[in-house]
C-alpha positions, 0 to 999 in steps of 0.5 A: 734695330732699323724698322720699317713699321706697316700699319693698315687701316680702312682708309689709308696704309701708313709706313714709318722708317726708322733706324737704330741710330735715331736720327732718322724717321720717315713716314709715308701714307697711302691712300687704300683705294690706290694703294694695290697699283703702288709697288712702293711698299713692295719695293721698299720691303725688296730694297730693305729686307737685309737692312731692316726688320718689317712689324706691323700691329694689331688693332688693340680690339684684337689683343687682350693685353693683362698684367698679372704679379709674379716672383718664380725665378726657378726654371722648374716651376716656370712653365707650369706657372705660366701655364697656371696663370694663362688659363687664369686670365682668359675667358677665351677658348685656348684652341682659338687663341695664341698667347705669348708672354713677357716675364719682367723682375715681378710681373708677368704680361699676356698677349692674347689673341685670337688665332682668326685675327691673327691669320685675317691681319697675315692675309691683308699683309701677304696680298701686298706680298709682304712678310713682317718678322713681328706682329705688336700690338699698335699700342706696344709699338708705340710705347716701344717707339717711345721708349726709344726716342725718349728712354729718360721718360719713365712715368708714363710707362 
């Protein structure tokens, strides 16, 4: 998958380019306070939106990341199990949040955020006019950069 990575902090703006190949990535930094006169990012996301998927992440004080054991394979059970264990996990009012999932063979991973940050982390992007097909977290992001760049290392994963 080419990527094109959108991270914004207080201070600066950082965009990493990546493709599938692997054999290429470049990075760009911004500094915030000059960043709303550039049209780089613009015309960036305007040259490359066929070519490239856009992410950004959240900061990881916005996602609640928890791993939880489970073995249901029958797709009866399933939803009502995911279901079961999402409200398990989280203290936080389910109506202010958004949760998604990732099953693996035994376990299931949560990613939990509130809806408020989601929306505020939306806004930032879209003043810069820019619509990213995912929204990670920053540390899933980089576990996954790593993961394609380096797939022989297992452990620390």
């Amino acid at each position: 998958m080419n990527l094109i990575g959108i991270d914004i902090d207080k201070e600066e703006v950082k965009i990493s380019i990546i493709n599938d190949k692997k054999d290429f990535i470049e990075t760009k930094s911004f500094n915030i306070n000059d960043f709303y006169s550039l049209k780089d990012v613009k015309q960036l996301y305007n040259e490359c939106n066929e070519k490239y998927s856009f992410a950004s992440g959240l900061d990881m004080q916005d996602v609640l990341i928890k791993k939880v054991p489970f073995d249901i394979k029958k797709s009866f059970f399933l939803k009502k199990a995911i279901k079961f264990q999402n409200e398990l996990i989280s203290t936080l009012d389910p109506n202010e949040t958004i949760t998604s999932y990732l099953k693996q063979e035994t376990t299931l991973k949560f990613f939990i955020t509130k809806k408020a940050s989601l929306k505020n982390h939306l806004n930032i992007l879209s003043s810069l006019n820019i619509d990213p097909d995912f929204v990670f977290s920053k540390t899933t992001a980089l576990c996954s950069f790593a993961k394609h760049y380096f797939p022989n290392i297992k452990n620390t994963f």
